[in-house]
N, C-alpha and C positions, 0 to 999 in steps of 0.2 A: 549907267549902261544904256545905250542904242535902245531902240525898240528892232533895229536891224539886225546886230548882235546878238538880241534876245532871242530872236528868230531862228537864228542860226545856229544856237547852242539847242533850244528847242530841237530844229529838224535834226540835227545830228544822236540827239538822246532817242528818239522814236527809228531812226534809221537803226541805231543799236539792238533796239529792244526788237524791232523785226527781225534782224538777221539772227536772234536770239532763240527766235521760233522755228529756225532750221536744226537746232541742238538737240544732243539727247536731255531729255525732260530734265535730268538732275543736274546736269550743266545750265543748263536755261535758269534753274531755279538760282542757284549760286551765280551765276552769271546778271542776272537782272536782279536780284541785291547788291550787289558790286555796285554796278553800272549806277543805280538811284541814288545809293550810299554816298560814290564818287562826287556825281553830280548836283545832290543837296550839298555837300561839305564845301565845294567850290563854289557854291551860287553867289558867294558875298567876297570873294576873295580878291587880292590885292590886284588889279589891272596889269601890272606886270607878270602873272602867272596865266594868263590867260590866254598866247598865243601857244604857249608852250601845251598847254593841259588840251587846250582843240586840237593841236597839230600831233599830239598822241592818240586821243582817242577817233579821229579820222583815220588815224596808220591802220589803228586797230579794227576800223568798221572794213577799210579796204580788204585788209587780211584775212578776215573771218567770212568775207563776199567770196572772195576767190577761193577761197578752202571748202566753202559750204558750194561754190559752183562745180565742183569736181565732182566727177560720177558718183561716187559711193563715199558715205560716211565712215565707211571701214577705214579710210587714212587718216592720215593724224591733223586732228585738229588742235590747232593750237600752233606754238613755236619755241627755240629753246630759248629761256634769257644766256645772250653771252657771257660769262665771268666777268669780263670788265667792265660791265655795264654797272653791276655790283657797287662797283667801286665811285661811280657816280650819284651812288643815291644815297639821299638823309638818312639818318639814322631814324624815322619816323618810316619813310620809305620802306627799310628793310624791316623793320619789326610787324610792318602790314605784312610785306609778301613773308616773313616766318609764320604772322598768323593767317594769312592763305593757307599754306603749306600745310599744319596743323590740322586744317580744317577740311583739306581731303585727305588728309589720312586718318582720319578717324575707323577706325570700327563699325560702326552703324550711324550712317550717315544720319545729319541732322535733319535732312527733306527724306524720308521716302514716301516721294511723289510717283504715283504710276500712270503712264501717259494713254488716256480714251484711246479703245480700239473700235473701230465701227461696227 
């Protein structure tokens, strides 16, 4: 891998993890384990998954820019996955997003984080 590359996968992890700090605290927390989790498990991976795995997680810094640039956090953050998008993903793929799923619907969330007031 580039040291160019490296760069660029670099800037794109830190652009994430800012736009992260516009979230409510308990999204930010789940959200910036994702995102590390994501990006450690892909550090070594096959050259062929590599345009595909940045050209998502750019979709994703865009979209979370623009939603976090709108007046108030009271809209919805976030977006729906389509149903046939579904139908495109590994069976690895979907057992993560069932254990997403899982994992906000808990009861008593695994972070309760409360966010400094000045």
């Amino acid at each position: 891998m580039s040291l160019k590359h490296t760069s660029k996968v670099r800037q794109l992890y830190k652009v994430i993890l800012r736009l992260h700090e516009g979230l409510p605290i308990d999204l930010k927390t789940v959200g910036d384990q994702y995102v590390k989790s994501e990006f450690r498990a892909h550090k070594n991976c096959a050259p062929e998954f590599v345009p595909e795995f940045m050209s998502q997680w750019q979709t994703y810094a865009k979209t979370l820019q623009a939603q976090l640039q709108q007046e108030s956090l009271h809209s919805k953050v976030g977006s729906s996955l389509p149903v046939d998008a579904l139908e495109e993903f590994s069976e690895d793929q979907i057992l993560q997003l069932h254990e997403l799923l899982k994992e906000t619907q808990k009861p008593n969330p695994q972070f309760d984080v409360k966010k400094e007031t000045d």
